[in-house]
mmCIF file of the C-alpha atoms, coordinates in Angstrom:
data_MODEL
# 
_entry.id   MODEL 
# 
loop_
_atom_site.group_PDB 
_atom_site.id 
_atom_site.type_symbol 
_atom_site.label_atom_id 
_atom_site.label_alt_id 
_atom_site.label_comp_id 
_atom_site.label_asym_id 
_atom_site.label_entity_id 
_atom_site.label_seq_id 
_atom_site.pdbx_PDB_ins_code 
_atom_site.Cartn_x 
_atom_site.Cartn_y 
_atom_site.Cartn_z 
_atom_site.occupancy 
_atom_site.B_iso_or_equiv 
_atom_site.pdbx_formal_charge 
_atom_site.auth_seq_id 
_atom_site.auth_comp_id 
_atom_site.auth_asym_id 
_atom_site.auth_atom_id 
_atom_site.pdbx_PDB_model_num 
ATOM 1   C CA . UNK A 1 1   ? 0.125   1.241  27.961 1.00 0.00 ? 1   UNK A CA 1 
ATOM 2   C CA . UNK A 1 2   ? 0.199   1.648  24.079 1.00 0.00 ? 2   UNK A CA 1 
ATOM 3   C CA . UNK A 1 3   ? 2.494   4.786  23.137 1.00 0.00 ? 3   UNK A CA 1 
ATOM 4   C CA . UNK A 1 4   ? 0.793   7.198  20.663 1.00 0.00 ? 4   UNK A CA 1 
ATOM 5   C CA . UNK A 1 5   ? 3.554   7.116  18.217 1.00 0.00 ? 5   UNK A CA 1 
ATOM 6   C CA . UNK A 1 6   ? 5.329   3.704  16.137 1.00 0.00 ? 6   UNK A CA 1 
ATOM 7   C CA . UNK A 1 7   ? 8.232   3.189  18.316 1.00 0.00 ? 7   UNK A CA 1 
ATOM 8   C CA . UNK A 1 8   ? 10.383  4.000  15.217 1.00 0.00 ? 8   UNK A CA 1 
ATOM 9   C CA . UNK A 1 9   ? 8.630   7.186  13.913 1.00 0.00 ? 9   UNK A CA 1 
ATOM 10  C CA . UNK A 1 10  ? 11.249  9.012  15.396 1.00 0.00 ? 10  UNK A CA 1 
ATOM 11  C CA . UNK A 1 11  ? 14.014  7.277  13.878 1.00 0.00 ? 11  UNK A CA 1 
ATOM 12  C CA . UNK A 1 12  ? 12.500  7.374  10.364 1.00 0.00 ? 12  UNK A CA 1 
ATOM 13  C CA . UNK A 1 13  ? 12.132  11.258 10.515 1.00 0.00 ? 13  UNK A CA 1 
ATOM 14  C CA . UNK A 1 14  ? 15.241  11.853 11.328 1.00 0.00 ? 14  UNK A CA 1 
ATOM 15  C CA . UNK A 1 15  ? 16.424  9.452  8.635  1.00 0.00 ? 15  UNK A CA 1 
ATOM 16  C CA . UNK A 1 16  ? 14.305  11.507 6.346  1.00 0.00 ? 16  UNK A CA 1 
ATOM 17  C CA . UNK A 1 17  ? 15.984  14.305 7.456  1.00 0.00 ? 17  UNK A CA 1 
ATOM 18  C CA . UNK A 1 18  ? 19.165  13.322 7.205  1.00 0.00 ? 18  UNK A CA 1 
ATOM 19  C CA . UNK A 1 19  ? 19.730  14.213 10.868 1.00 0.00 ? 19  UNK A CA 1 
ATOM 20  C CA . UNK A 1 20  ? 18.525  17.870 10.734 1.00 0.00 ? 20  UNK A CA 1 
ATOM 21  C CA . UNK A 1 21  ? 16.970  18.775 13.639 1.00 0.00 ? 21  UNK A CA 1 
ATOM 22  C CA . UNK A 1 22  ? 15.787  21.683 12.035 1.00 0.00 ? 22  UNK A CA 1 
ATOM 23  C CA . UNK A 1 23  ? 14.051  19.406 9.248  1.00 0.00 ? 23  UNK A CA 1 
ATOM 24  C CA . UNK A 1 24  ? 12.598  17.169 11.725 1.00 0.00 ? 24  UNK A CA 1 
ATOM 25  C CA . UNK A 1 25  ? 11.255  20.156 14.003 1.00 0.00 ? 25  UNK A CA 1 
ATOM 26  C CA . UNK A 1 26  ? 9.424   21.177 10.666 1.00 0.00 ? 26  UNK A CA 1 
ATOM 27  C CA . UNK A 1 27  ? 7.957   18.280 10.020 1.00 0.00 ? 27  UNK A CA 1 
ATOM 28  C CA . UNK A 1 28  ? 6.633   17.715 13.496 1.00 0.00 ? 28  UNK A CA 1 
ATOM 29  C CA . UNK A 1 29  ? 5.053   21.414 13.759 1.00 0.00 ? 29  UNK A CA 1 
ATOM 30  C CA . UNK A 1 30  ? 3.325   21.130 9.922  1.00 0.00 ? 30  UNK A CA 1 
ATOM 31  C CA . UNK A 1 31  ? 1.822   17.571 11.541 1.00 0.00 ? 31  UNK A CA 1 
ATOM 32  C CA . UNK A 1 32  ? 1.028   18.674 14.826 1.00 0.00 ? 32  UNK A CA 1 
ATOM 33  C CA . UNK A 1 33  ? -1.038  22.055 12.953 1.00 0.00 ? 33  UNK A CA 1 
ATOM 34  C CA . UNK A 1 34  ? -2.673  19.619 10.101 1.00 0.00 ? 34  UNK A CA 1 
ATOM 35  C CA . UNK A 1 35  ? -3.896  17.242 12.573 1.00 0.00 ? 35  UNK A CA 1 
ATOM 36  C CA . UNK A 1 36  ? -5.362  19.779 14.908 1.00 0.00 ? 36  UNK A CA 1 
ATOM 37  C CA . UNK A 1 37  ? -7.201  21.422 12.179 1.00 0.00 ? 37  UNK A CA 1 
ATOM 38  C CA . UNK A 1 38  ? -8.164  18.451 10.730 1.00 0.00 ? 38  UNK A CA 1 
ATOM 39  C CA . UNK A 1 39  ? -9.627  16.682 13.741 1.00 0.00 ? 39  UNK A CA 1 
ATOM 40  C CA . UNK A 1 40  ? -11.671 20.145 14.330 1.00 0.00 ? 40  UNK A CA 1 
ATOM 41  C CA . UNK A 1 41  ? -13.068 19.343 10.609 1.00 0.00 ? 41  UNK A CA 1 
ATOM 42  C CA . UNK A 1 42  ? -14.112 15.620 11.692 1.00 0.00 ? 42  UNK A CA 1 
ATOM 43  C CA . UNK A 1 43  ? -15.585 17.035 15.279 1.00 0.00 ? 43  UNK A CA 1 
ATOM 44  C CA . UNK A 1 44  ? -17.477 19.857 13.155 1.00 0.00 ? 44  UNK A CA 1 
ATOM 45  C CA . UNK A 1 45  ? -18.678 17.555 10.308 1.00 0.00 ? 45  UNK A CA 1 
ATOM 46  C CA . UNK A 1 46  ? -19.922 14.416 12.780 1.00 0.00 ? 46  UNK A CA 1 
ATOM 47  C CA . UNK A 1 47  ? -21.683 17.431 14.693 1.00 0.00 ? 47  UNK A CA 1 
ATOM 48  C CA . UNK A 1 48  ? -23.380 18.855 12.062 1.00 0.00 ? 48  UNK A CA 1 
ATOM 49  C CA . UNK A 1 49  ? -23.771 14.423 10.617 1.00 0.00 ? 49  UNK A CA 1 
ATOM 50  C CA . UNK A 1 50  ? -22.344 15.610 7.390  1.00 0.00 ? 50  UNK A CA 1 
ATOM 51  C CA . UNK A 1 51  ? -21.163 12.192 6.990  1.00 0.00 ? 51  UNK A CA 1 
ATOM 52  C CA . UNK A 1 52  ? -19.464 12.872 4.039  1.00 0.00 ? 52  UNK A CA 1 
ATOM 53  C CA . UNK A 1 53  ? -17.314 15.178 5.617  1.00 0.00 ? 53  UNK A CA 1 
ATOM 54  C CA . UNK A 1 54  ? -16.259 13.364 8.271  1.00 0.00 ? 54  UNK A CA 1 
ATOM 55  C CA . UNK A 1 55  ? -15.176 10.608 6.028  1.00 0.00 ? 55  UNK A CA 1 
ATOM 56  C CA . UNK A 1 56  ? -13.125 13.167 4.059  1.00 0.00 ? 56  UNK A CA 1 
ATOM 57  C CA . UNK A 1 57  ? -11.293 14.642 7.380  1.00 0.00 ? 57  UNK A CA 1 
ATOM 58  C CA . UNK A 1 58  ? -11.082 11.112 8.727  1.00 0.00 ? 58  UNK A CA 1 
ATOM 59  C CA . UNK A 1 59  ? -9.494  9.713  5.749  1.00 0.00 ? 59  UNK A CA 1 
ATOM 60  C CA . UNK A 1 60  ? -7.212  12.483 5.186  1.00 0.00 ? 60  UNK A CA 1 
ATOM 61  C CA . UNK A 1 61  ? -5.462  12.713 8.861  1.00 0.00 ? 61  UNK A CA 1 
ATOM 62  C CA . UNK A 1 62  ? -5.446  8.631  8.558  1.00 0.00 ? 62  UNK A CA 1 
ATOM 63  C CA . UNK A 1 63  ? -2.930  9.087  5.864  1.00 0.00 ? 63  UNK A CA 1 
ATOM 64  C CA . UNK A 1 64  ? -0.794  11.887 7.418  1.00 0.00 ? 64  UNK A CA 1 
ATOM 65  C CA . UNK A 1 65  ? -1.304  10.518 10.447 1.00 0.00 ? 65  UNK A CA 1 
ATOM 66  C CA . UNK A 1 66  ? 0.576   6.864  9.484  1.00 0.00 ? 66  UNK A CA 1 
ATOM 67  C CA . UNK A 1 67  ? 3.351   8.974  7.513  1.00 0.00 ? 67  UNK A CA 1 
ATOM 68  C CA . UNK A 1 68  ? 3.755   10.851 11.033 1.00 0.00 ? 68  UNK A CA 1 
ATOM 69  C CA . UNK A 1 69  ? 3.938   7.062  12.368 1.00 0.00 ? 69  UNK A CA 1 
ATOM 70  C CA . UNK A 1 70  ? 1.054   8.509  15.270 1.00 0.00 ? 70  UNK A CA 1 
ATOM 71  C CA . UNK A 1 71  ? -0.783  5.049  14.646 1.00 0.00 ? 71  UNK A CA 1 
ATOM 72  C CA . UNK A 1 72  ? -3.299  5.594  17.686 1.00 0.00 ? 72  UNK A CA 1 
ATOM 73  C CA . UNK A 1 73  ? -4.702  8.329  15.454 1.00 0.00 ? 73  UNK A CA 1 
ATOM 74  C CA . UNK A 1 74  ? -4.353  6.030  11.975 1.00 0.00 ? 74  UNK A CA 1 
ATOM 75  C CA . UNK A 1 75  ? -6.370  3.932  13.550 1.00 0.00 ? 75  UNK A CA 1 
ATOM 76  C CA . UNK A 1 76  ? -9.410  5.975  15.425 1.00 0.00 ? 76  UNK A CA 1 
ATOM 77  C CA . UNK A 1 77  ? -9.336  7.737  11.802 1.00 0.00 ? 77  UNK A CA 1 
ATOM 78  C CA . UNK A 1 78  ? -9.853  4.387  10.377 1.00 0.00 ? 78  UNK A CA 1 
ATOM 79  C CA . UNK A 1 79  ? -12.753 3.279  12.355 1.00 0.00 ? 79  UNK A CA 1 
ATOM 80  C CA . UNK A 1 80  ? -14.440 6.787  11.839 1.00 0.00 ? 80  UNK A CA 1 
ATOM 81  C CA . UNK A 1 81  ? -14.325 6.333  8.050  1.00 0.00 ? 81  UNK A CA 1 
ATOM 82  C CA . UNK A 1 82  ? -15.521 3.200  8.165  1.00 0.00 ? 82  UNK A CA 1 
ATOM 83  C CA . UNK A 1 83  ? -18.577 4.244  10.009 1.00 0.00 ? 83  UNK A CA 1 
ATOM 84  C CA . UNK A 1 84  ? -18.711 7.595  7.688  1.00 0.00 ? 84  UNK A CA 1 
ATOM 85  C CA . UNK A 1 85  ? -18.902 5.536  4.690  1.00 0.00 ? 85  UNK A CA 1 
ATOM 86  C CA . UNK A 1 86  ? -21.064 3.170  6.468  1.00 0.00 ? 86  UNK A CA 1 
ATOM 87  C CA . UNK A 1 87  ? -23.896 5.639  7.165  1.00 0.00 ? 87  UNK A CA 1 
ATOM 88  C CA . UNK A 1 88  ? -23.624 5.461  10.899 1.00 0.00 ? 88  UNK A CA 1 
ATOM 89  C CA . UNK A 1 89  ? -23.120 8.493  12.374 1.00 0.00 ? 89  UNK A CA 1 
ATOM 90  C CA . UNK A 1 90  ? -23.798 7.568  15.709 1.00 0.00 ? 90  UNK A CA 1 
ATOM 91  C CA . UNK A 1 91  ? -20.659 4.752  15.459 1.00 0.00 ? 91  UNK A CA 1 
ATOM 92  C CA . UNK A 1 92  ? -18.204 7.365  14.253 1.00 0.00 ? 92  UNK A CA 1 
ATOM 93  C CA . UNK A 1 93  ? -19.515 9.710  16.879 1.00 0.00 ? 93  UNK A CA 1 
ATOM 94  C CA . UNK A 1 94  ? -18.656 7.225  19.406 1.00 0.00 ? 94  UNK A CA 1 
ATOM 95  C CA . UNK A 1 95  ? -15.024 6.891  17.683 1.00 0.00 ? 95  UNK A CA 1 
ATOM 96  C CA . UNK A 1 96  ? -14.728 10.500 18.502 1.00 0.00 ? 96  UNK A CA 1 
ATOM 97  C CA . UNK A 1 97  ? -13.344 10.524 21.910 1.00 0.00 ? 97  UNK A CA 1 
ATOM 98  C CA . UNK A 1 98  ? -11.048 7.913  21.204 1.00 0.00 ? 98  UNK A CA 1 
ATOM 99  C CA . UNK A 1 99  ? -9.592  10.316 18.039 1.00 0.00 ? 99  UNK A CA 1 
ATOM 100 C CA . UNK A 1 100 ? -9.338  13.240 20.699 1.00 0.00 ? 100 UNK A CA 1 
ATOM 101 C CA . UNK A 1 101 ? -7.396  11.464 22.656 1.00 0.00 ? 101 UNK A CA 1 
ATOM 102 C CA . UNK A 1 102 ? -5.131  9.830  20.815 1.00 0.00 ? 102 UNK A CA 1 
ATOM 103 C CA . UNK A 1 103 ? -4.603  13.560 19.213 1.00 0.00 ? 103 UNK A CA 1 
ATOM 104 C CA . UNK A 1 104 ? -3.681  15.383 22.923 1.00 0.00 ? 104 UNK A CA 1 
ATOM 105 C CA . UNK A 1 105 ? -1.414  11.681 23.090 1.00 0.00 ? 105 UNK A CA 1 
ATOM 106 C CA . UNK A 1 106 ? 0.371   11.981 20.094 1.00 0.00 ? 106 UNK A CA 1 
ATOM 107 C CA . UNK A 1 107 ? 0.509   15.877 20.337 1.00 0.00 ? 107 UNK A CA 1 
ATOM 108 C CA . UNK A 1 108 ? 2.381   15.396 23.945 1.00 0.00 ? 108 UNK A CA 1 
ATOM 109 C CA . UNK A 1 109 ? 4.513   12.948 22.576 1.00 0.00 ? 109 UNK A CA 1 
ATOM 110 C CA . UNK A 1 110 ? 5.814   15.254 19.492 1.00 0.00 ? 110 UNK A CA 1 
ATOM 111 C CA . UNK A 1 111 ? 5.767   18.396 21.366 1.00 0.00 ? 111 UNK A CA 1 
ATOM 112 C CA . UNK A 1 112 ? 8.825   15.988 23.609 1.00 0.00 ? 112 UNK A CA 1 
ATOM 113 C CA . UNK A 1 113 ? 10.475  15.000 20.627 1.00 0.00 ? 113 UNK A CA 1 
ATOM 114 C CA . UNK A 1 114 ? 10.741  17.929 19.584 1.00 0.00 ? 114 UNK A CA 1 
ATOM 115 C CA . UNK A 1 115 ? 13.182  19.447 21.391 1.00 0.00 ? 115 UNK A CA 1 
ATOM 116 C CA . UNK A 1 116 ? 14.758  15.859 22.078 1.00 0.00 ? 116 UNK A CA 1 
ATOM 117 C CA . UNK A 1 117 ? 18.541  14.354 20.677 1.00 0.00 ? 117 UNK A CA 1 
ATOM 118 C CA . UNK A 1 118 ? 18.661  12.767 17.805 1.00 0.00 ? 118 UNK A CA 1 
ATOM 119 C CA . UNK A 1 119 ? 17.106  9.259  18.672 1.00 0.00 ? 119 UNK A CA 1 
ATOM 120 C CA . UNK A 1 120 ? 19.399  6.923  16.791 1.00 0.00 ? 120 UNK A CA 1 
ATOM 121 C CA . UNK A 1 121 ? 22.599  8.760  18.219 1.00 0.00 ? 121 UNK A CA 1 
# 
């Protein structure tokens, strides 16, 4: 089974921050609240088939989201756009329930790592 985060996402954050767990625990919550507001903005704008919209949200958590490493979500944000930009809502629709649950994965898999050692210790 594919694990929702790059296996060395962890390492690089705490790389980043220079082994402060405090740093990395700050980086993890302002991810884990972007990407849950932002996958409520591509669930509302595919409902409403502002197409536009959900190219925008897509787009936007794809690039946070492969900072973050969480390449499950990179990638169902990926396919959405592409069917945004593509005109088919009923494509990225279908993309949907992939993104959701690659989100609850990836969520689960910070909320651990959270509270977890430094990985490259």
């Amino acid at each position: 089974m594919e694990t929702a985060l790059r296996d060395t996402a962890l390492v690089t954050l705490w790389d980043i921050a220079r082994g402060d767990a405090q740093v990395v625990r700050g980086f993890i919550d302002h991810y884990v609240t972007m990407a849950t507001s932002a996958v409520a903005g591509v669930e509302r704008a595919l409902a409403a088939e502002d197409l536009a919209g959900g190219e925008r949200a897509a787009h936007s958590l794809k690039g946070s989201s492969g900072m973050m490493g969480a390449h499950l979500v990179q990638r169902s944000c990926e396919l959405i756009e592409q069917a945004c930009a593509g005109g088919d809502v009923a494509t990225a629709r279908a993309h949907l329930a992939a993104l959701q649950a690659a989100h609850e994965a990836t969520l689960a898999s910070f909320r651990a790592a959270r509270e977890a050692p430094d990985p490259r210790t």
